[in-house]
C-alpha positions in Angstrom: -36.4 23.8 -1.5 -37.0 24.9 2.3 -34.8 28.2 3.8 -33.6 27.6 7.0 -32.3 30.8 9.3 -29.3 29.4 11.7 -26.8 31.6 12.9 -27.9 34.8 11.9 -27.4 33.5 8.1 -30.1 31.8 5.6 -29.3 28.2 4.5 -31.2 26.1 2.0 -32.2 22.3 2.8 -33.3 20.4 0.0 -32.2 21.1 -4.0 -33.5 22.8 -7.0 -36.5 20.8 -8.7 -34.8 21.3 -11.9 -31.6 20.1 -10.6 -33.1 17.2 -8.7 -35.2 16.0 -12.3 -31.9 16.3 -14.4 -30.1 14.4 -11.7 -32.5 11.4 -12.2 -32.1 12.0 -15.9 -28.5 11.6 -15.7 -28.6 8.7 -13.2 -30.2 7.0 -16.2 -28.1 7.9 -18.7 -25.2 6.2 -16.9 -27.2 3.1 -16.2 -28.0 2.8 -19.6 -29.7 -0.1 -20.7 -29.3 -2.0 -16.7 -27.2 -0.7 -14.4 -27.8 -0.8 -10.4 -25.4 2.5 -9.6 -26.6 5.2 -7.7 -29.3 3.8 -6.0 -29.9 6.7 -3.4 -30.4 8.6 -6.3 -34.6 7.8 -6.3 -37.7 9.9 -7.7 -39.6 9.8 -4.2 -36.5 11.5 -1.9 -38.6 14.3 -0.3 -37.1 14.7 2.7 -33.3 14.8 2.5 -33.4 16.0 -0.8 -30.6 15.4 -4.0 -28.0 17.7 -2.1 -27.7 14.1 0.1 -27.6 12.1 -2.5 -24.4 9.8 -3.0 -21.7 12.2 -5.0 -23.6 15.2 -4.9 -22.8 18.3 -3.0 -24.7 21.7 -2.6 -23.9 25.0 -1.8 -25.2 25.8 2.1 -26.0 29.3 0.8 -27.8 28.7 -2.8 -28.8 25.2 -2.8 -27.5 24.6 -6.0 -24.9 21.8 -7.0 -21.8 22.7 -6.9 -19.7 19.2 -6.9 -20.7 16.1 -9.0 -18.2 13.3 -7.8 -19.4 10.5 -10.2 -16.1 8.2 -10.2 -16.5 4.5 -11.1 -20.0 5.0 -11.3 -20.7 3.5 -14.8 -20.1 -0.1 -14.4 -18.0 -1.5 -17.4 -19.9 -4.6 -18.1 -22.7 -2.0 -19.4 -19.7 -1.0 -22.4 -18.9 2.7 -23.8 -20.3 5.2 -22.2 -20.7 8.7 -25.2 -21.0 12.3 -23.6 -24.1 14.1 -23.3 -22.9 17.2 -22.1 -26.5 18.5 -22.3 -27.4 16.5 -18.9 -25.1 18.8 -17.0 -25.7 22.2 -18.4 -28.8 22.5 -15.4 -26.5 22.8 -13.1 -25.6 26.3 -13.2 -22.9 27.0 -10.5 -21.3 23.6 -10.5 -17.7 23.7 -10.1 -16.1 20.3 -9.5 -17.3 17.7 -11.9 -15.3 14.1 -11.5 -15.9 11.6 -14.1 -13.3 9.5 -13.2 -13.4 5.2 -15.0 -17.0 5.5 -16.4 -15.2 4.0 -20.0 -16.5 7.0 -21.8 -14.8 7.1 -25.4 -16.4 9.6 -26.9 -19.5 11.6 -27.4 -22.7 12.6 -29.0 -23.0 14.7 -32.3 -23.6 17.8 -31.3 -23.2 17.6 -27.1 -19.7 17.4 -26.8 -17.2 19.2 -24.5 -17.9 22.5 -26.2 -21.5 22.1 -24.5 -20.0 22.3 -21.1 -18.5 25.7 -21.8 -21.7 26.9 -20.6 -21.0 25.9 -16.9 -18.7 29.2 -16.6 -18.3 28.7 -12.8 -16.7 25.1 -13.2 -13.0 25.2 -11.5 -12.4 21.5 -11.5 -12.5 19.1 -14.6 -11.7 15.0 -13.9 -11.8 13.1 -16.3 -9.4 10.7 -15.8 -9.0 7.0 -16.9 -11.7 6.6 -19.6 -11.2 5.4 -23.3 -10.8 8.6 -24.9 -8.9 7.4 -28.0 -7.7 11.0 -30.2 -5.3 10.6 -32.6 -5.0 12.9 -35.0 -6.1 16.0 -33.1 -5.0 18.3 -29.8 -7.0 17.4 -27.4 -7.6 21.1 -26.7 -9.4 21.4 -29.9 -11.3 18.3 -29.9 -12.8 18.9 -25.9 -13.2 22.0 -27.0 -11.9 23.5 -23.8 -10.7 27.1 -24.9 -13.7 28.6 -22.9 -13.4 26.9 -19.6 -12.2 30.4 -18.3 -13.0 29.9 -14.5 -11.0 25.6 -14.9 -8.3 25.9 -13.0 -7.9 22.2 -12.0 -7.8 19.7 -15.2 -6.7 16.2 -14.9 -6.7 14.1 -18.3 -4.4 11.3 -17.1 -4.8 8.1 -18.6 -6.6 8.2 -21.7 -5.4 7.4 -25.3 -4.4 11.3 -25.9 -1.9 11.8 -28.5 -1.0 15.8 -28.4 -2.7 18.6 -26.1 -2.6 21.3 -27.5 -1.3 24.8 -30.0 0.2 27.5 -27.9 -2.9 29.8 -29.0 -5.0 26.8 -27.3 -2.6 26.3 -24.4 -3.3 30.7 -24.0 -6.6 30.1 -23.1 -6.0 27.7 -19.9 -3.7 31.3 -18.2 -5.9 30.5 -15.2 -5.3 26.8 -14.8 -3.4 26.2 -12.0 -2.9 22.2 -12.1 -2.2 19.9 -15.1 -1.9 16.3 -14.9 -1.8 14.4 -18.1 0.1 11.5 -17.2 0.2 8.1 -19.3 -0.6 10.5 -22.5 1.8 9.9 -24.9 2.6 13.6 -25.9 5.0 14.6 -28.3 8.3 16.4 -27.6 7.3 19.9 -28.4 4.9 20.4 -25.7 6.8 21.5 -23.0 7.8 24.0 -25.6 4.8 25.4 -25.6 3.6 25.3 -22.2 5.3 28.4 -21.0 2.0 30.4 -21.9 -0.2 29.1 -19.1 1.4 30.9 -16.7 -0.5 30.4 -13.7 0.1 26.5 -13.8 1.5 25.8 -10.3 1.4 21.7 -10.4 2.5 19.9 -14.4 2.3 16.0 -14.2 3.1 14.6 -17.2 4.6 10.9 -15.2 5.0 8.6 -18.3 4.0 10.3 -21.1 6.8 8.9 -23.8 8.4 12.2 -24.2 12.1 12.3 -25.5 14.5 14.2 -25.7 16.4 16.7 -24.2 14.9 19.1 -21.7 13.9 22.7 -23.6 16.0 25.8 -22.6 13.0 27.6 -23.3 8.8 27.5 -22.6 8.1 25.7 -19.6 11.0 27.4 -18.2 8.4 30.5 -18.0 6.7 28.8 -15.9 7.6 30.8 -12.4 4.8 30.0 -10.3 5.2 26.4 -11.0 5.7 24.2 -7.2 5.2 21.2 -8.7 7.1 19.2 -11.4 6.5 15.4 -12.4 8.4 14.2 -15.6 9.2 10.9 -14.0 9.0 7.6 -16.5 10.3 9.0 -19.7 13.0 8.9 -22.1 14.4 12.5 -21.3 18.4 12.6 -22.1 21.4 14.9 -21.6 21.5 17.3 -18.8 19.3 19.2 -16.6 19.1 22.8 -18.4 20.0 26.2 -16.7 16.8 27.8 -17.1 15.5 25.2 -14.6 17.1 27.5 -12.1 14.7 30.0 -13.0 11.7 27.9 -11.4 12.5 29.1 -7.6 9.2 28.4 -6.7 9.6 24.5 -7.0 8.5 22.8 -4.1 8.9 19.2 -6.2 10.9 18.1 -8.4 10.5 14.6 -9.8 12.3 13.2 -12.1 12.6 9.4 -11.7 13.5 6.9 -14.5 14.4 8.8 -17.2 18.1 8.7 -18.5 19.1 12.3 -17.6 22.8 12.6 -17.1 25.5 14.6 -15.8 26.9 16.0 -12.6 24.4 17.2 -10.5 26.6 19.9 -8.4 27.1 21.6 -12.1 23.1 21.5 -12.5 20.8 24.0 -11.7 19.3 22.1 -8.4 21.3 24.1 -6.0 19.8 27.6 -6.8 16.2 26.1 -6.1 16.4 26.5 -2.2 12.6 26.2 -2.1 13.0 22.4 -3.2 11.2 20.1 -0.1 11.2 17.3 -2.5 13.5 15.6 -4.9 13.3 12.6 -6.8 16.6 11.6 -9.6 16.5 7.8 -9.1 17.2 5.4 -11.7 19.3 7.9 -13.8 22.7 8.5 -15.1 23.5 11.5 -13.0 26.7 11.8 -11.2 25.9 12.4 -7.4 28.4 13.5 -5.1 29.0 11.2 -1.9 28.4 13.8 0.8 25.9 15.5 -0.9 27.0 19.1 0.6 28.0 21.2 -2.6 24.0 20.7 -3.9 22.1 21.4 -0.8 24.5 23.6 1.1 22.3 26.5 1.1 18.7 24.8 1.3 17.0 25.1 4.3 13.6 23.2 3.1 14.7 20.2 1.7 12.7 16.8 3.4 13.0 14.4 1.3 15.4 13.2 -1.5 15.8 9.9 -3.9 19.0 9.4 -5.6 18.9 5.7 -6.0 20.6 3.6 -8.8 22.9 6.4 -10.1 26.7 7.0 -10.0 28.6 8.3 -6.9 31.3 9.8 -7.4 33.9 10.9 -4.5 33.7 14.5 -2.6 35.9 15.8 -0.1 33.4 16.4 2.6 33.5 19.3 5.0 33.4 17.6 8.7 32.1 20.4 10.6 29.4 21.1 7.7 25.9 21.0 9.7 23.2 21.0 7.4 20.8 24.0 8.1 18.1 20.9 6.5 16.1 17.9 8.8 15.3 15.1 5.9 12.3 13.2 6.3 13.5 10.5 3.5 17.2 9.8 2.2 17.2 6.9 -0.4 20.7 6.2 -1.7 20.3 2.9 -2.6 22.6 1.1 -5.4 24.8 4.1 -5.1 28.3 2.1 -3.7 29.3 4.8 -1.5 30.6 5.7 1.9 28.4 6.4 5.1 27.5 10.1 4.3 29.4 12.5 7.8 25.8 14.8 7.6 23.5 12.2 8.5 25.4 12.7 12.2 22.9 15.6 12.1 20.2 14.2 11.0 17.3 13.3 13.2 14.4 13.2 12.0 14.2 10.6 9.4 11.3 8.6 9.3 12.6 6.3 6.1 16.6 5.9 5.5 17.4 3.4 2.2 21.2 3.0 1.9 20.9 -0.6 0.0 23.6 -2.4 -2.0 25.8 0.3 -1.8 28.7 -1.8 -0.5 29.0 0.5 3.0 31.5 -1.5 5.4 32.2 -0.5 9.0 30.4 -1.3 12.1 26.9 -1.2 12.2 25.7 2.2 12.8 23.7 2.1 15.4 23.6 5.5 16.2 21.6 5.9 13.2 18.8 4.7 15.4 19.3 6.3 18.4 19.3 9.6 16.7 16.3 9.7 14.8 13.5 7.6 17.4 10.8 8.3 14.4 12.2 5.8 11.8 9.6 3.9 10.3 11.5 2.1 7.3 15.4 1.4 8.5 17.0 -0.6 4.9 20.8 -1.3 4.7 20.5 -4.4 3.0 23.0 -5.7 0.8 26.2 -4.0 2.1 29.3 -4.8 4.4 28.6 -4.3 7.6 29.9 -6.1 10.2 30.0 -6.7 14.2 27.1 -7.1 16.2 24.2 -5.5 16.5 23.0 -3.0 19.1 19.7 -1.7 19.9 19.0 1.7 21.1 17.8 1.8 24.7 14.9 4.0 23.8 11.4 2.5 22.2 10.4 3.3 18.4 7.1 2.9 18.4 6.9 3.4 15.1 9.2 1.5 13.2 7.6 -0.8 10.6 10.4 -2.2 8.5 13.8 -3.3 9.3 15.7 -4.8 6.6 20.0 -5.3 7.7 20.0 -8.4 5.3 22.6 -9.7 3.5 26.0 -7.6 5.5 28.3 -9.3 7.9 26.5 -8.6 11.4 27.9 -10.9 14.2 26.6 -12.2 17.3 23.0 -12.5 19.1 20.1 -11.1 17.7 19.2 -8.5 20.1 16.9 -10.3 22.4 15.3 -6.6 22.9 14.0 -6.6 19.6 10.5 -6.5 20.5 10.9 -3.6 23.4 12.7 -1.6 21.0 10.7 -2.0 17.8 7.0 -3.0 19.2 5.0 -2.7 16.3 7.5 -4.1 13.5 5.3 -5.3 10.3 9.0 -6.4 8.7 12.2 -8.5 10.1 14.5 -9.5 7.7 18.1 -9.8 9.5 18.6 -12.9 6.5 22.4 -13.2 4.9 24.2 -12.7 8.2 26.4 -14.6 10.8 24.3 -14.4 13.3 24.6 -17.6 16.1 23.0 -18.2 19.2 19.0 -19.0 19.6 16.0 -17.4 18.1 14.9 -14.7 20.9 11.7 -15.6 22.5 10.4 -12.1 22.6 10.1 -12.2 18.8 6.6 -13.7 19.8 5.8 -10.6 21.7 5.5 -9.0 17.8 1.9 -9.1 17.2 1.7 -7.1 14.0 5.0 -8.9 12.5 3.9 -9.9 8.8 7.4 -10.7 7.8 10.3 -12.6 9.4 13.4 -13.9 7.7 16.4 -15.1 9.5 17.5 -17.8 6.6 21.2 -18.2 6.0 22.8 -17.7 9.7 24.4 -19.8 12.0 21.5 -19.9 14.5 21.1 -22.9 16.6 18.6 -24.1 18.9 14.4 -24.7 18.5 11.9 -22.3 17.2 10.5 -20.7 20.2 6.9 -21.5 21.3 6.5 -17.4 21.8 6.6 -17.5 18.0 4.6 -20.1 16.8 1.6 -18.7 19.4 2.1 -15.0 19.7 3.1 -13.6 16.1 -0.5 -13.3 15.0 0.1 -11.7 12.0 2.9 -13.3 10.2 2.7 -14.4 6.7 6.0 -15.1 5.4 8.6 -17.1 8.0 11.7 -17.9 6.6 14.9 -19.5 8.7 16.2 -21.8 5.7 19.9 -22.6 6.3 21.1 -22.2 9.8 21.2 -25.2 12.7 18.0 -25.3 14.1 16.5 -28.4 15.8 14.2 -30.2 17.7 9.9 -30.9 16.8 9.4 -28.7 13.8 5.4 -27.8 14.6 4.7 -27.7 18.0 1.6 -29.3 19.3 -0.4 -25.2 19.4 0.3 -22.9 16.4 -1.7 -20.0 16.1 -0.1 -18.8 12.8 -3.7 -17.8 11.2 -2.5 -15.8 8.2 0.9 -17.6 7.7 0.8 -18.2 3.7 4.6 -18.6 3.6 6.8 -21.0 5.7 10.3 -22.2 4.2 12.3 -23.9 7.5 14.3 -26.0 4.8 17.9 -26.6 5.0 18.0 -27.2 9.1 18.3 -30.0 11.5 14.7 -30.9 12.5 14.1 -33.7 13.5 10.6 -36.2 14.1 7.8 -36.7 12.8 4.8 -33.9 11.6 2.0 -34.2 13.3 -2.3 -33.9 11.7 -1.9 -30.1 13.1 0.3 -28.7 10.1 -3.2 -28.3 8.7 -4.1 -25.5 11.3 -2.1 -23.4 9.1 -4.8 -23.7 6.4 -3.5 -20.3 4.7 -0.4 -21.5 3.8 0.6 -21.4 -0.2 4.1 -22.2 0.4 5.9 -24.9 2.3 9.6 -26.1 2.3 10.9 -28.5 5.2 13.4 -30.1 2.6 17.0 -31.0 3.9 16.4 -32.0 7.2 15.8 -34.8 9.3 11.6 -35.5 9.7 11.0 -39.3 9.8 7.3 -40.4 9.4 4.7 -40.5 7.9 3.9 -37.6 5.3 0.3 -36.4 7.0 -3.1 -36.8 5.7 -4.2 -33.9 7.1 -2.2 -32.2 4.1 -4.8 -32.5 2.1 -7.1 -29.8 4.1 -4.4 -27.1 2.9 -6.3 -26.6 -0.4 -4.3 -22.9 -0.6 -1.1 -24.7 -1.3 0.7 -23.9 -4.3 4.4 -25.4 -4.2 5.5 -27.6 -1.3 9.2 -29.0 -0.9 9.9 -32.3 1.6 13.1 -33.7 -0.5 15.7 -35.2 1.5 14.7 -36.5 4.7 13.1 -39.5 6.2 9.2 -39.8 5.5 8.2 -43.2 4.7 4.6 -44.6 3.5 2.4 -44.1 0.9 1.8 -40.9 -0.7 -1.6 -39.8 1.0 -3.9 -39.5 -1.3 -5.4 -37.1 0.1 -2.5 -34.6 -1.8 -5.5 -35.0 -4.5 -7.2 -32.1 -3.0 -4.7 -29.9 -3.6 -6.1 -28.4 -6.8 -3.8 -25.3 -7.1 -0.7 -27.2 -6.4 1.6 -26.4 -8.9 5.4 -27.9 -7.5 5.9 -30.7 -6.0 9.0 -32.2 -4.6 8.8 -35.5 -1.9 11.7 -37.1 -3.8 15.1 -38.5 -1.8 13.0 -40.4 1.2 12.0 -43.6 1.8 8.0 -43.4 0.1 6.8 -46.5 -1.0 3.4 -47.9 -2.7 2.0 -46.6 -6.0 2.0 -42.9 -7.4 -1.9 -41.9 -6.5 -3.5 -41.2 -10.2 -4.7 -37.7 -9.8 -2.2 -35.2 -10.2 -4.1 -33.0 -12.6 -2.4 -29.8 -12.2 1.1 -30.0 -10.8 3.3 -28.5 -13.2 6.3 -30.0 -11.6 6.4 -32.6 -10.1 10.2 -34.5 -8.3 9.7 -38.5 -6.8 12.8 -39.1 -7.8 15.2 -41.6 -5.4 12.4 -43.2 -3.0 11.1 -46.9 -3.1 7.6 -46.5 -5.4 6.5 -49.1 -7.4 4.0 -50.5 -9.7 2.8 -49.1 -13.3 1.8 -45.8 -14.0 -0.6 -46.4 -16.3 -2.9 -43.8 -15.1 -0.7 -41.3 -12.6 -0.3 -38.6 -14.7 -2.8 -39.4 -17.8 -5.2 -36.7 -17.0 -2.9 -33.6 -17.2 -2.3 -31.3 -19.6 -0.2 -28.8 -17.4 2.8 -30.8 -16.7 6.0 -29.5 -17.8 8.6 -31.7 -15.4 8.6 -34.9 -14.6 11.4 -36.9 -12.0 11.2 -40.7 -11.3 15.0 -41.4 -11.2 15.5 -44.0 -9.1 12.3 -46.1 -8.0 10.6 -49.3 -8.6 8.5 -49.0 -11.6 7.8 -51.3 -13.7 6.1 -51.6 -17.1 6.7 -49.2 -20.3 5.9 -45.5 -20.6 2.1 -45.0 -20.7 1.1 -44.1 -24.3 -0.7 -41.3 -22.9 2.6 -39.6 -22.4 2.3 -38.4 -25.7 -1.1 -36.3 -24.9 0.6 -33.8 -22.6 1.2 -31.1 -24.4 3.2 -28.9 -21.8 5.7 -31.7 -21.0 9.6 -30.9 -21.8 11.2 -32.7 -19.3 10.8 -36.0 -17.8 13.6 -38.0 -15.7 13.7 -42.2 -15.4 16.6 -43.3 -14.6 18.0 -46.8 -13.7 15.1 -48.3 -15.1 14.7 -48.8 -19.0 11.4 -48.2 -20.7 10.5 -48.7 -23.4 9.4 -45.1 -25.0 6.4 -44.8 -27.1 6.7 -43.5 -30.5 4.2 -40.8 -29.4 6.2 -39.6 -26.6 9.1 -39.1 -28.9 8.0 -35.4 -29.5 8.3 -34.3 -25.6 11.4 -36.1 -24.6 14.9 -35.7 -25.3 17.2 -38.4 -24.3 20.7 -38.9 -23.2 22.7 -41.6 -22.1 25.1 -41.8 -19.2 27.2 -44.8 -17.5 25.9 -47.6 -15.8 23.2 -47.8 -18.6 21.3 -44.9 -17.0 18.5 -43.1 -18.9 18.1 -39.2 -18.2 15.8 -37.5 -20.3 17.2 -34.0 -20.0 17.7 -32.1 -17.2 16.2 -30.4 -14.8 15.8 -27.0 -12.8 17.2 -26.6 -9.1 13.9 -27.9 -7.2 14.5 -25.9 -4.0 15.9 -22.8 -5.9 12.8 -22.9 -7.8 10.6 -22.8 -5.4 12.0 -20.1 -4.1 12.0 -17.8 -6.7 8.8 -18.7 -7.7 6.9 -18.3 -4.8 8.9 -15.8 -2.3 8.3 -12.2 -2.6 11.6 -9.7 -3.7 
């Protein structure tokens, strides 16, 4: 270790020998019997010293270790990992030690937790997310914690920990000042008992199984307490009085659980220190204008109430909220436009989904709060057009007005107004008129969905060449015409593209397979003549692809063979001819149904065990069912139609048939092709 004088103060370079040696030791321990991890951790370091080692910080004034950040240094392929708690006790004043994913599951006789007690300056404890598995014992008692009297930071969070602790053990954390046990499953008495560590200002216990009711008593003693998590339980019944006791609370959250009652009765109001509060997913009763709860908070930023029951409030129309929220999320509420948010203008994320708000589109929303990143009022009523502020939100990422009754153009100022937009969905509309060319000028745009309008004219070029970033375009259902890929496409991360249900018209030319990212394609329901592109088969990404109803003629490309994730497959209503190629090995689904193939198909699908459905209605075949049929194991529905077969016995497990007039065969019925598609491959 070297002394260097800077400043008019002494600082030491370099590290304790004896810390440096028991770092190496413990670098092996961890690697145990071949891991690779910590590599700048090495024997012949003289220069820099352990203090520069990866993970290891020393004091500028002693030179000692004082923070060991070893998280997801133990790789899991090397199995458990026991405690030696002896390797650490060199390290005299450290006081952060993170052990966070190193799968350790226990530890050795003898150097356990109760080891570590002899580190008396350690404030910080992580051990997070390893395998501890403690059944029949606190977890207090078995870490053997009790004389930890500097820890004031512990986090335990998901491990196999089945109780905590006695009060007498809980008495002997009075200096911890964060707790996080979350995914423990603790029992219901513990917040009970927790009143005695007094100095606890932030308790995390986020899906810890606890039911019940909320205590009256214990963790109601908790004064200096800012912080509360007890989100993703199965607490009932209502939010007690003594919570009103915690006027220190900074956050409350208390998410999916199944709380009740009336929230302007609760405690909530006398908390005026609250900045942040989560009740979503509940059954509390929330009043529509919100003013008897926070009438008297000053703090408040940001508050979920989503997904419980509204329930009507005469609202004061000259109340001014002394409050600027950050985040409102209403959401599955079915209420009325709140009168306060006329004050409100700083939001940066407003959620007011499927709450069945009519009206005209309140576009004063946006003009008064120009920091809005996240703008959601999907799923309501909504109606006339849509006006843009005249100012520029530079930081608006997500604007979701799907599903309402919005009228008219889409704002051809989109792009001015929202510059860096990651998310356009304006989907579930009336929208007419032309897609805006200035949508191209969105270069971040990851998102765009305009399905289910009246919207007429051609994609834009602008689009197709300057949305760099898009990954999912959807305009399914509206009237748009013309080539359907332009000569140049620059989409280089499109994955999604669903332009079904339109008026397109032509043939698709070899550059479809520029879009080489694509894992989704629907062009179904239009009017594309031609031949179906070899090129196809360079889209080796694709997963599902829909081309029913429209024109394409020709064989089947065989080049579709390449395709080795494709999993849905619908070319049926067209005019394909020729022989099925025989190498559909992993298409689950799989609709030919109503074009002009022929021949046997002795060998089309012999060779795969994955497919579940099976359409041929309405072709040329000829020949009986292949025997091999009867191999695939995942088959339950298979379509003929219009031509007889003879069934193999075999077969006879896998197919269920039913007769209809004209001497038709259907073997059972299928699932909506396009639908399925859909669902299965489109985001929520």
């Amino acid at each position: 270790m070297v002394l260097s004088f800077l400043n008019g103060k002494w600082y030491c370079l370099g590290c304790f020998e004896e810390e440096r040696i028991a770092l190496l030791h413990l670098k092996e321990n961890i690697n145990f019997p071949n891991g690779i991890s910590l590599p700048s951790w090495v024997d012949n370091d003289t220069k820099a010293g352990c203090c520069h080692w990866q993970g290891v910080q020393c004091s500028n004034t002693t030179g000692r270790v004082i923070q060991l950040d070893l998280n997801d240094t133990r790789h899991l392929r090397l199995g458990d990992w026991y405690f030696n708690a002896s390797l650490f006790l060199p390290f005299q004043e450290l006081r952060n030690l993170s052990l966070v994913r190193n799968g350790i599951t226990g530890w050795r006789e003898n150097e356990g937790h109760k080891r570590l007690s002899g580190l008396n300056k350690l404030q910080v404890l992580d051990f997070s997310s390893n395998n501890h598995d403690i059944k029949d014992s606190d977890v207090l008692s078995v870490l053997e914690l009790n004389d930890f009297i500097s820890l004031k930071e512990l986090y335990i969070s998901d491990n196999q920990f089945r109780s905590f602790g006695t009060i007498y053990e809980l008495g002997h954390l009075s200096r911890l000042e964060r707790l996080f046990l979350d995914n423990s499953p603790l029992n219901a008495n513990f917040l009970q008992s927790i009143g005695v560590m007094t100095s606890l200002k932030i308790l995390s216990l986020y899906s810890c199984a606890i039911r019940g009711t909320l205590p009256n008593q214990g963790w109601c003693e908790l004064k200096n307490l800012e912080e509360l998590d007890l989100s993703y339980n199965e607490f009932e019944g209502i939010l007690p009085s003594c919570l009103g006791n915690m006027t220190s609370l900074r956050l409350i959250e208390l998410s999916e659980n199944s709380l009740s009652g009336n929230i302007v009765l609760s405690p909530l109001f006398k908390i005026t220190s609250l900045e942040y509060l989560s009740l979503s997913n509940n059954n509390f009763q929330v009043p529509n204008s919100l003013e008897s709860i926070f009438f008297n908070h000053s703090n408040i930023r940001f508050i979920f109430l989503d997904n419980n029951k509204v329930i009507t409030e005469i609202e004061t129309r000259n109340w001014v909220p002394n409050f600027q929220l950050e985040v409102l999320s209403l959401s599955n509420c079915h209420l009325t436009l709140p009168n306060f948010l006329h004050y409100q203008t700083d939001l940066r994320i407003l959620d007011l989904s499927n709450s069945n708000i009519g009206g005209n589109f309140p576009n004063w929303l946006l003009e008064n709060n120009t920091r809005l990143r996240g703008f959601y009022l999907r799923e309501n009523a909504f109606t006339g057009p849509l006006k843009l502020p005249t100012n520029t939100n530079f930081v608006m990422e997500t604007f979701d007005i799907s599903n309402n009754k919005l009228n008219g153009h889409i704002p051809t100022n989109i792009s001015t107004n929202f510059p860096n937009l990651l998310v356009l969905n304006m989907s579930e509309n009336v929208f007419d008129g032309c897609i805006p060319s200035s949508i191209g000028d969105l270069k971040s745009l990851q998102i765009l969905d305009l399905s289910n309008n009246n919207l007429s004219g051609t994609i834009p070029q602008e689009v197709f060449m300057g949305c760099l970033s898009l990954s999912i375009f959807k305009i399914s259902k509206n009237k748009i015409q013309g080539q359907i890929f332009p000569e140049s496409i620059n989409l280089k991360q499109l994955s999604i593209l669903f332009l079904d249900n339109n008026e397109f018209s032509g043939t698709i030319s070899n550059n479809l397979s520029t879009m080489s990212t694509l894992i989704a394609l629907d062009i179904s329901n239009n009017h594309l003549s031609g031949k179906i592109p070899t090129s196809m088969g360079n889209m080796t990404r694709l997963l599902g692809v829909a081309m029913s109803n429209n024109h394409f003629e020709g064989p089947i490309p065989v080049e579709i063979c390449q395709l080795n994730f494709l999993f849905f497959l619908d070319l049926s209503k067209n005019n394909l001819s020729g022989s099925v190629p025989s190498c559909f090995n992993h298409t689950r689904h799989v609709y030919l149904n109503n074009n002009r193939l022929e021949g046997q198909l002795t060998h089309a699908f012999y060779n795969n065990p994955s497919l579940v459905t099976l359409d041929l209605r309405d072709n040329k075949f000829i020949g009986s069912i292949p025997q091999s049929i009867g191999n695939l194991s995942s088959l339950s529905i298979i379509l003929l139609g219009r031509v007889v077969y003879e069934k193999p016995r075999c077969a006879e497990r896998y197919v269920k048939t039913t007769s209809i007039r004209h001497g038709t065969t259907v073997i059972y019925y299928v699932i909506e092709r396009y639908e399925k598609l859909h669902r299965l491959i489109t985001p929520d």
